[in-house]
Structure formats: structure tokens, C-alpha cells
C-alpha positions as CSV (number, residue, x, y, z in Angstrom):
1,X,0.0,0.0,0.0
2,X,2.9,2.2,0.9
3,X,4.2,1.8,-2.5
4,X,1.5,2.8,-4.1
5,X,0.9,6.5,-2.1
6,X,4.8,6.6,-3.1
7,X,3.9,6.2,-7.0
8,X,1.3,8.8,-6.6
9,X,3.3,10.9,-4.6
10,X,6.1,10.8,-6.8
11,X,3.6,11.5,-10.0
12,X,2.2,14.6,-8.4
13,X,5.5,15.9,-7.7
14,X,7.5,15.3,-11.2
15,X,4.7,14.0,-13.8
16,X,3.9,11.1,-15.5
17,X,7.5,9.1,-16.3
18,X,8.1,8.7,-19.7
19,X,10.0,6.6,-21.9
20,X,13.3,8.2,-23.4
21,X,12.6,11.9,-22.7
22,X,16.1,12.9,-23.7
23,X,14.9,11.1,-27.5
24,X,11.7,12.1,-27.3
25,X,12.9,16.1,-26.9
26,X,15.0,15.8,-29.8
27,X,12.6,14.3,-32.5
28,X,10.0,16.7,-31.5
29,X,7.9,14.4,-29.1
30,X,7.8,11.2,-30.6
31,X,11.0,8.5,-30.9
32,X,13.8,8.0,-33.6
33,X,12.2,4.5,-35.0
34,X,9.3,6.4,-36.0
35,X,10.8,8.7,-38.2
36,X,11.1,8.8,-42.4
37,X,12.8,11.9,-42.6
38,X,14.2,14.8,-40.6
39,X,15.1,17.8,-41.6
40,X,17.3,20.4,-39.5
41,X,15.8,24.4,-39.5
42,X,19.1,25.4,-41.5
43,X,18.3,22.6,-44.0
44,X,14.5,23.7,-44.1
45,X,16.0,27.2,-45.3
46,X,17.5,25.9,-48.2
47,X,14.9,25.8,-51.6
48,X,16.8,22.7,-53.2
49,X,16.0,20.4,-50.2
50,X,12.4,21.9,-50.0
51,X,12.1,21.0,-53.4
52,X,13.4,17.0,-52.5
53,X,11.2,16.8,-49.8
54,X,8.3,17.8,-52.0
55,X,8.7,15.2,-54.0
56,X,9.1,12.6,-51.5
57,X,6.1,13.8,-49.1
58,X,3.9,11.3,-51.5
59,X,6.1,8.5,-51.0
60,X,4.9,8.3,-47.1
61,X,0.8,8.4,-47.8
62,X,0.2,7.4,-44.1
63,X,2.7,9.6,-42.5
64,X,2.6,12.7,-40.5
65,X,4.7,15.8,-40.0
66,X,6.0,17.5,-37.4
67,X,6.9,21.2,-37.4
68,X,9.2,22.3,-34.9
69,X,7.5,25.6,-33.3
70,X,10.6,27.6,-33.3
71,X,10.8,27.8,-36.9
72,X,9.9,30.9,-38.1
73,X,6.2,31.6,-39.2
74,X,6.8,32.5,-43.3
75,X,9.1,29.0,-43.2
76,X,6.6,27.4,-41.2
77,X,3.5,28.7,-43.6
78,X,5.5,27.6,-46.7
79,X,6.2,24.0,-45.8
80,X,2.2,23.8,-44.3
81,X,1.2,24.7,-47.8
82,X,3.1,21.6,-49.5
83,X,2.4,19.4,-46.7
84,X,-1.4,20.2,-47.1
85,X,-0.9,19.7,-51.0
86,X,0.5,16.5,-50.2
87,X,-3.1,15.8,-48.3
88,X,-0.8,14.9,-44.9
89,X,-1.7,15.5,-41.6
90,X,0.7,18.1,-39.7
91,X,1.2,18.9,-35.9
92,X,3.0,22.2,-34.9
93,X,5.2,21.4,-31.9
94,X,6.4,24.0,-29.2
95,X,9.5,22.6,-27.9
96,X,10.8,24.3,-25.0
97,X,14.6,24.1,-26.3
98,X,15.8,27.5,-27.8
99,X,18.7,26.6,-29.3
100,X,17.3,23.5,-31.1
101,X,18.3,23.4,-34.4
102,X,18.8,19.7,-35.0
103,X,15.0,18.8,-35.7
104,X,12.8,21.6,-37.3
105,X,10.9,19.0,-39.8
106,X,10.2,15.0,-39.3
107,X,8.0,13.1,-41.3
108,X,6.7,10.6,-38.9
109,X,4.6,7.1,-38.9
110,X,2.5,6.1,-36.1
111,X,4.5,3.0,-35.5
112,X,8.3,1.8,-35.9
113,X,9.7,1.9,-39.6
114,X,13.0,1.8,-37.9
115,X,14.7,3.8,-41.4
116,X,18.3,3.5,-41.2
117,X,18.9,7.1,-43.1
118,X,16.7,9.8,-42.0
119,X,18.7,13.0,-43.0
120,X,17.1,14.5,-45.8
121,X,20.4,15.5,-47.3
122,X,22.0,12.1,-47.1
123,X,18.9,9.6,-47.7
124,X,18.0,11.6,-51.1
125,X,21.6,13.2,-52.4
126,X,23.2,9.6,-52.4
127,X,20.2,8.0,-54.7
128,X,20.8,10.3,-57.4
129,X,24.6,9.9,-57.1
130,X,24.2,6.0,-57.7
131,X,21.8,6.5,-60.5
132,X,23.8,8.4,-62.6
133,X,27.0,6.0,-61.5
134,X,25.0,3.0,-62.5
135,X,24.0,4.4,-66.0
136,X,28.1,5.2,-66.5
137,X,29.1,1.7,-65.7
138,X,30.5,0.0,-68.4
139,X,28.9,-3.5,-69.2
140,X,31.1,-6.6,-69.0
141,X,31.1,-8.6,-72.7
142,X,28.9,-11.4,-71.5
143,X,26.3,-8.9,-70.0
144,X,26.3,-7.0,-73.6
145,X,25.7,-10.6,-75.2
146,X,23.0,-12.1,-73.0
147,X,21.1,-8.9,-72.0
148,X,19.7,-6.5,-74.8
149,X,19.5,-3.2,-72.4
């Protein structure tokens, strides 16, 4: 019985305990297994990665985004507007850390995708760099005979 009054007490004087705060605080309230892509506020600021993530925001139908709330308001209205012509859902989040600059834009499931590359620059940059290296490859003598490509 003791325990329990100690539980409560200890709930009333520092909140509900939570799982990972330290992770959750850095990927805007939810955990790094959930995410698809993040993107930092410097990288938000730059139009060639807002134009990357445009074109990917279809490839996650189900997803969610998550604004960081220190972003400022015209960067924060222009990425609503191609979230919202993606048709996703997005939350706005306050975070209480100033200086945060590492998270200003996840894409988010609901559940674990567990992505191994979530920086925007380096999950999207590096498949257009082995693209054009496949096309340059040269094609070994039986590959030229047996494949008509």
C-alpha cells in the first residue's frame, strides 16, 4: 500500500515518467524509429531540399509531419502549404529548447519503420549519385551478349 501512495506521490511531484525523454525532446515528441525523414531548420532554409522533400512527401501516404515551433512563421507557412498539398496531416510542436536546431521537420509514422537514413540531405543526395553512377558503368562482354538493355 505504501508503494502505491509513493507512485502517486512521486507523479504529483514530477509527472507522469516517460519513456526516453532525452529522445523524445529531440525528435519533437515522438522516438527516432518512427521517423522517415528529418530535416534540421538550416536545412529547411535551403529551396533545393524543399524541393526533395516535396517530391518525396507522397512516397509516405500514411505519414505525419511535425513542425518544430521555433521555426519561423513564413518557413513554417510555406512548408504547411506543401504538406497540405501532399493531403498529410501536420502537428505544430512547441519545444521548449531554444537553441534546437537539429530537428525543425520529421516526417513521422505512427508506428516503428526503424529507417536506417533519415537525414534528408543524405537519404535523397546519395540516390541520385548511384543512379547516374549505374548508368556510367560500363557493361562486361557477356552482359552485352545475353542482356539487350
Amino acid at each position: 500500500m505504501t508503494d502505491e501512495v509513493q507512485k502517486h506521490l512521486d507523479k504529483g511531484m514530477y509527472g507522469t515518467p516517460s519513456v526516453n525523454p532525452d529522445e523524445q525532446r529531440k525528435f519533437l515528441g515522438t522516438f527516432r524509429e518512427r521517423v522517415y525523414i528529418r530535416m534540421s531548420i538550416q536545412q529547411m532554409r535551403q529551396e533545393k531540399l524543399k524541393k526533395t522533400l516535396e517530391t518525396h512527401l507522397t512516397d509516405y501516404p500514411d505519414a505525419s509531419v511535425l513542425i518544430n515551433g521555433n521555426v519561423s512563421q513564413t518557413l513554417q507557412t510555406s512548408y504547411i502549404q506543401s504538406i497540405m498539398k501532399a493531403k498529410l496531416k501536420f502537428t505544430v510542436v512547441d519545444t521548449d529548447l531554444q537553441e534546437d536546431e537539429e530537428s525543425g521537420l520529421l516526417v513521422v509514422s505512427d508506428k516503428a519503420v526503424n529507417e536506417d537514413t533519415i537525414d534528408i540531405a543524405e537519404k535523397f543526395t546519395n540516390d541520385s549519385s548511384h543512379s547516374s553512377q549505374n548508368g556510367n558503368e560500363k557493361k562486361s562482354f557477356w552482359h552485352s551478349l545475353f542482356h539487350n538493355d
